[in-house]
N, C-alpha and C positions, 0 to 999 in steps of 0.2 A: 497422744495417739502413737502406736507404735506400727514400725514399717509391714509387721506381718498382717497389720490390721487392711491394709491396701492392697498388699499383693494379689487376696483371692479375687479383689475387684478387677485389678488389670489383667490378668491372666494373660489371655493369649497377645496383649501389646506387651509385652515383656519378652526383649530378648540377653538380657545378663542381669543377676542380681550383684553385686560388688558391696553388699550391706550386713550388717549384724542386724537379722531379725526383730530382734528386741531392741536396736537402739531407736529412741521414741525422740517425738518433733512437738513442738506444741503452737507452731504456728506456720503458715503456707504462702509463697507468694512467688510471680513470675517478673516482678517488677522488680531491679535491682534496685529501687530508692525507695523501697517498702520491705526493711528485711529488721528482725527482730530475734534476741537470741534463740537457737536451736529452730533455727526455719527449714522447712522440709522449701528446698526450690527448684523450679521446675524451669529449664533451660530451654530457651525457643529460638529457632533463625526467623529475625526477619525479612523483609529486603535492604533493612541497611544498619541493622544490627544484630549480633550475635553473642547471645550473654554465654554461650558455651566458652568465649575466647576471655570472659572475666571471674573464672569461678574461684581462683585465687582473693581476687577480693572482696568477693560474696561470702567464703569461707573467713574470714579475718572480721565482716562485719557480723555474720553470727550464724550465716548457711551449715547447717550441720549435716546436709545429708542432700544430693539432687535427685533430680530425673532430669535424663540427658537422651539427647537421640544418637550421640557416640561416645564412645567410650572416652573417660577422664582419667587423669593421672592423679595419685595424693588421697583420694577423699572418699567418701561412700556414697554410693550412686544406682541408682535405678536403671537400665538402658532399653528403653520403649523404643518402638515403631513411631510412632508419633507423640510428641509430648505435647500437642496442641486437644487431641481427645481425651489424650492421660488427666492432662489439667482438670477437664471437665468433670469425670472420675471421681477426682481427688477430692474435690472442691467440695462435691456432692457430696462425700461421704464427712469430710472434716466437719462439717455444716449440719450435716445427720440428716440432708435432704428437706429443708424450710419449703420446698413450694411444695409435699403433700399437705402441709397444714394451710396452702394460704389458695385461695383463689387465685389462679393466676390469669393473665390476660396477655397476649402477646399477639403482637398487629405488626405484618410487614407488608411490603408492595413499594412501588417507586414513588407515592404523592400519598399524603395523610397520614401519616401513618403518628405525625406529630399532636395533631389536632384530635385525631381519635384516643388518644390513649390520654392526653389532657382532659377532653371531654370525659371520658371515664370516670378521673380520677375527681372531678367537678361532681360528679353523680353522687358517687359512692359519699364523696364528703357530704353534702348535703342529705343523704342518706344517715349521716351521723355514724356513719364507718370510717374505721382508721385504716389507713396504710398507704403505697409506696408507688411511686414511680420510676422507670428510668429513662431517657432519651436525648434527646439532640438538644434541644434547648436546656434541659433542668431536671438533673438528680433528686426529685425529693424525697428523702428516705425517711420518714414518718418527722417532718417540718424541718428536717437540716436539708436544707438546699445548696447545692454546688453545679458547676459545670463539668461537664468530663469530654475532652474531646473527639470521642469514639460517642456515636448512636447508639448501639450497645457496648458496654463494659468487658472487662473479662471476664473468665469463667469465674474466677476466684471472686470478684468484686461483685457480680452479680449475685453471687452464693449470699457471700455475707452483709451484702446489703437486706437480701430477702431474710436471714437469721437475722439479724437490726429488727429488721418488722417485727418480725414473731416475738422478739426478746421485749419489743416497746409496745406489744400487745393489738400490732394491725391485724389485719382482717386479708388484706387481698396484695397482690404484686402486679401493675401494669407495666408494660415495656414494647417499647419500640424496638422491631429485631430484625437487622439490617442483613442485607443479603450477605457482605463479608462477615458478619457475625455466623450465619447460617454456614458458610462453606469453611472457617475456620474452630466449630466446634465448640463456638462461648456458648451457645446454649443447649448442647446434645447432651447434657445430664437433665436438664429440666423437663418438668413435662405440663401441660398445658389444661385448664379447665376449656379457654376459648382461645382460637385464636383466629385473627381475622386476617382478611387480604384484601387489601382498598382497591390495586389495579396493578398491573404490570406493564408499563412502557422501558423507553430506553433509556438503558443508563449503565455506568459502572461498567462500559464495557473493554477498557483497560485492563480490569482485575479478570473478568469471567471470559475476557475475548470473542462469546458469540453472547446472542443473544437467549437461545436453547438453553446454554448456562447458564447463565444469569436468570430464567424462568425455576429452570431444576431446582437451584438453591434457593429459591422466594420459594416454592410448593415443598419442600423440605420440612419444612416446619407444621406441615399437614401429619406427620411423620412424630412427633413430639406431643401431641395431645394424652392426657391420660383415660383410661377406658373407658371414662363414658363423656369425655368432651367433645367439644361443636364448635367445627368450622363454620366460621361466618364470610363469606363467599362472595364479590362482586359475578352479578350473572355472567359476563362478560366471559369469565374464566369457567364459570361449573361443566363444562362439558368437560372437559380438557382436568377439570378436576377429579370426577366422576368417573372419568376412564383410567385414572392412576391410582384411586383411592375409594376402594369398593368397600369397606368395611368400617370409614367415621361416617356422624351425623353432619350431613351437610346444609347450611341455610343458605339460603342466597337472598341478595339483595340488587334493584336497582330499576331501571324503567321498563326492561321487559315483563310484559302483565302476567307470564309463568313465573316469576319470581317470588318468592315466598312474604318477601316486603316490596311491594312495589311504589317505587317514589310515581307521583304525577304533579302537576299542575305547581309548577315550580315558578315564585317570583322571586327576584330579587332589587334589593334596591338597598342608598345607604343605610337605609336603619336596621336590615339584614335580610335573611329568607326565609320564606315561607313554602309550604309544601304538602299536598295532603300522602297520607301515608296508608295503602289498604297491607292490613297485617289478618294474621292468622286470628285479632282478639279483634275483629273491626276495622272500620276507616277511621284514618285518624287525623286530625287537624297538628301540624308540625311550626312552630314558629320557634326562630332562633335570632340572633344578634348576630350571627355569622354572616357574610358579605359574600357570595360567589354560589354558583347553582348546582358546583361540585360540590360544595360541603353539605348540599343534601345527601351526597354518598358516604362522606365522614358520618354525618350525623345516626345517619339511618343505619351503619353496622353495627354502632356503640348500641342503639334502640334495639335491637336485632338483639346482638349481643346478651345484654342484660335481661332480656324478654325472655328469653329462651333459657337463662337461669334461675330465674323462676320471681324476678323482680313485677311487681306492678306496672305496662307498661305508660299508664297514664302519669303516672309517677314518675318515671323516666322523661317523658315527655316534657311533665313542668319543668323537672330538671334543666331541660335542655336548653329552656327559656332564658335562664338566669347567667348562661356563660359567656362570656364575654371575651372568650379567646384567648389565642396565644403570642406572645413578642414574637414581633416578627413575621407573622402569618393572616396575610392582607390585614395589614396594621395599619390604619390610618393615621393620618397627623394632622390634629385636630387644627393645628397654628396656620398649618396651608391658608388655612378660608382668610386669614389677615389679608390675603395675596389675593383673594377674590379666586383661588383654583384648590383643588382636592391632591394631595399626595399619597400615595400607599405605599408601601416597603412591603416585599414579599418574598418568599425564600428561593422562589419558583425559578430550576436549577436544569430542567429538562424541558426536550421542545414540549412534550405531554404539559406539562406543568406549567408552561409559559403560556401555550395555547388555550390553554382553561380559563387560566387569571384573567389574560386579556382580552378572550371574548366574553367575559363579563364582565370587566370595565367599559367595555365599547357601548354593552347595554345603560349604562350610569352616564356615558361622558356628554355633555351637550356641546362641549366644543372637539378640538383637540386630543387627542392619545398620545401622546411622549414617554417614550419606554427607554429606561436606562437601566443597560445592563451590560454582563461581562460573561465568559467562560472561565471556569477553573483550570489551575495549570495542573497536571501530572492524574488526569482524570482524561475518560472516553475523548478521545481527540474527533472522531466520527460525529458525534453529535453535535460540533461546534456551529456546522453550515446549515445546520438543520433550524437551531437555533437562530440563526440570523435570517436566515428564511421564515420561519414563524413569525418573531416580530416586525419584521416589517413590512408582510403583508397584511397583519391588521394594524400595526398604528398608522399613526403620522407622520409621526416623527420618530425617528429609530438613534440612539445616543449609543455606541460599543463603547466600552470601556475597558478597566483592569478590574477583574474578581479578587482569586487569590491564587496567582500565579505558582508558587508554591515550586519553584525554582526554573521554571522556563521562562520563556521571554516572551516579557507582555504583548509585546507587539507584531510579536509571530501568530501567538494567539488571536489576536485581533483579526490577522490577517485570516486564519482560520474561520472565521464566526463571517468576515464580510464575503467570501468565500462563498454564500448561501442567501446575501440581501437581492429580493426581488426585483429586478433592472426596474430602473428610472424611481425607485422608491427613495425618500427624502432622510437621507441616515449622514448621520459626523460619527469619526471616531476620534476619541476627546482617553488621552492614556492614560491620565490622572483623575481616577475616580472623583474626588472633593470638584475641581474643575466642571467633571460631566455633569456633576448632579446640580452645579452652578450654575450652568448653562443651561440645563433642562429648565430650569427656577426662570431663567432671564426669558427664555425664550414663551413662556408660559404668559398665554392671554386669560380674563376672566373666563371661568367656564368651562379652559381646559382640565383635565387630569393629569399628571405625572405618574408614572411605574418606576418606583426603583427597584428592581427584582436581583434574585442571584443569591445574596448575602442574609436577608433574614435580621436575624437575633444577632449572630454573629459579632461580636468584640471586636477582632482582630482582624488588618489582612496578614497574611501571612505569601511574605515574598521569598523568602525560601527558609530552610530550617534555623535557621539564628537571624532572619530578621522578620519579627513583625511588627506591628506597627499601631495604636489602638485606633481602632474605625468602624465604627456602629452606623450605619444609612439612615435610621432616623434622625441618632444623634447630629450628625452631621447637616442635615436636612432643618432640621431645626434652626441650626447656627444659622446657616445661609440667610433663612426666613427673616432673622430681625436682623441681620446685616441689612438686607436690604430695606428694611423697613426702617433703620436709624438714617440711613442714606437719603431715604426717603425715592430712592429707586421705586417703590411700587407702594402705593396706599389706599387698597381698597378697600372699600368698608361696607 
């Protein structure tokens, strides 16, 4: 590709060309440890790094050409407004635009957004359709699976994951699209067949500082469908939708009976949920494997979703029967019951989130409620007491611990989160996570439940940027279980 071929896309983010028109790039990238010879790269500030201050050695590794947001000395250079929308741009064009050809699906809000887009990707396959995921737990870009740190990817990495698809002959592109994805422009090249919105509570408000914001950027993506696409809509939000967005097809979904799919008569229990479903095609009998009464609202936008694209929704529906969920997301541990008590691990990171898991735990638990968890460090400091207030006005027993500090101090943190515990409520704070989930395990009678919440899927903690550590809540949870069952600490049968 040659630089003239770009230009008429950026136009007006263009304010200096410093380039030979015709000198041509044959590969893109904004990562300085992804650069390949004659790379067109695209220079970004973060907050705590700035590749504009290494282009000398991007240029030596085989940068032949940037986009900068200030001018450079030496080299050929593009000077944008923004290179964070530029990227998007570029991406899109280098790529030749892979989501007209694919179905695409993109679901954002503050809770589900994991489980929906999983669930999807579980349909389709069973459907005998090929293609592509991306999110928080797992990359899968038509069977190569990886993790990626970021919810959503960059622009570039998003592009050419979606070219992968189309290249290995999928069908469709699902993705999970985080509110920083939304306000830093990874996906304002793409445009959308569906895309849904599970719920909006609090969170991220570090990055967005109100909460207004951090709504603006979640309804943004209303903004990215292609002309004849369908929001799929918790009721919750369609007024509020409907007043900002006169001209998409709007669905909604959820318990109000004006709602286009309205959930009722919702059980749940360990073997999972149940729920009748009245749709536009009928009432519909909804049985899943999934565990908690919100995931009738995951479930029912993916059914929504695909209904409204023109799938069988009774078909959908078997589908839905067969999934079995995702790492990390009210994950049981099956070894618990050795102990005579139930364990979950759940990702559930916001008081919204915390408060859903655990009021429907409290419906399963015969004895006991023991909830162990932490606040992240360098993330919404405001939600910390909210959080401690939530749990431990429905459990039992309330365990604070260490998340992933992420270079603040754990213990400040802590103090944050008890900050918010319901006076006279029965809470330890225990700083060494392996420890808290020990002591949850010790303290646990037959019949009780355990909560380890927070962390999810998650690998690592991460104590600040050069240390972390490998620490998975199941994994660890496990361990405990036959420690103490070698000890012979606990042997119920």
């Amino acid at each position: 590709m040659k630089i003239k071929d770009i230009l008429r896309e950026l136009n007006s983010l263009i304010l200096k060309v410093n380039c030979d028109e015709e000198l041509e790039f044959n590969y893109i990238s904004s990562n300085s440890k992804d650069i390949q010879e004659n790379t067109l790269f695209i220079c970004r500030k973060g907050t705590s790094f700035d590749s504009h201050n290494i282009v000398d050695d991007l240029y030596k590794e085989g940068a032949n050409v940037f986009v900068v947001e200030r001018e450079i000395r030496k080299y050929p250079y593009i000077q944008v407004v923004d290179s964070r929308i530029a990227e998007s741009i570029i991406a899109s064009m280098f790529y030749n635009k892979p989501y007209e050809k694919l179905i695409t699906f993109g679901v954002t809000g503050t809770n589900g957004k994991t489980t929906s887009v999983h669930l999807f990707h579980h349909i389709m396959h069973n459907f005998g359709i090929k293609g592509s995921i991306s999110g928080t737990v797992v990359n899968d870009i038509m069977g190569d699976k990886f993790y990626h740190p970021n919810t959503t990817p960059s622009a570039i990495e998003i592009m050419r994951n979606m070219h992968k698809t189309l290249e290995n002959g999928g069908k469709y592109y699902g993705m999970e699209v985080s509110s920083h994805a939304l306000s830093q422009y990874r996906v304002e090249s793409i445009r959308y067949d569906i895309v849904g919105i599970t719920n909006i509570t609090r969170d991220h408000l570090d990055f967005h500082e109100t909460f207004e914001n951090y709504k603006k950027a979640k309804f943004h993506i209303l903004n990215l469908l292609k002309p004849n696409g369908i929001a799929v809509v918790n009721h919750e939000l369609l007024q509020e939708v409907k007043n900002k967005n006169k001209n998409i097809k709007l669905v909604s979904f959820g318990v109000d009976s004006s709602s286009d799919y309205v959930i009722h008569e919702i059980t749940t229990n360990w073997s999972g949920t149940f729920f009748k479903l009245d749709t536009p095609y009928g009432e519909k009998k909804v049985a899943s494997q999934l565990i908690g009464e919100y995931n009738a609202f995951n479930i029912t936008l993916v059914v929504a979703a695909l209904a409204e694209i023109g799938y069988d929704i009774d078909e959908v529906i078997a589908s839905v029967a067969t999934f079995r969920g995702v790492d990390g997301r009210f994950e049981i541990i099956p070894e618990a019951k050795k102990l005579g008590i139930e364990i979950v691990v759940d990702f559930a990171h916001t008081p919204d989130a915390l408060e859903k898991v655990i009021l429907s735990l409290r419906k399963l638990t015969k004895g006991r409620l023991i909830t162990v968890f932490g606040a992240g460090g360098q993330s919404d400091i405001g939600k910390r007491p909210m959080m401690g207030e939530v749990v431990s006005k429905y459990s039992d027993i309330t365990i604070i611990t260490t998340d992933d500090p992420r270079g603040e101090d754990p213990l400040k943190i802590i103090k944050d989160v008890e900050a918010g515990l319901v006076p006279g409520s029965l809470s330890l704070s225990i700083e060494d996570r392996k420890e808290a989930i020990d002591t949850a395990i010790t303290l646990a009678n037959r019949g009780d439940v355990i909560l380890i919440a927070g962390r999810g899927h998650e690998p690592y903690q991460v104590f600040d940027e050069n240390h972390k550590v490998p620490f998975k809540d199941r994994d660890v949870a496990i361990d405990i279980i036959f420690q103490k069952i070698n000890k012979g600490e606990k042997t119920f049968k």
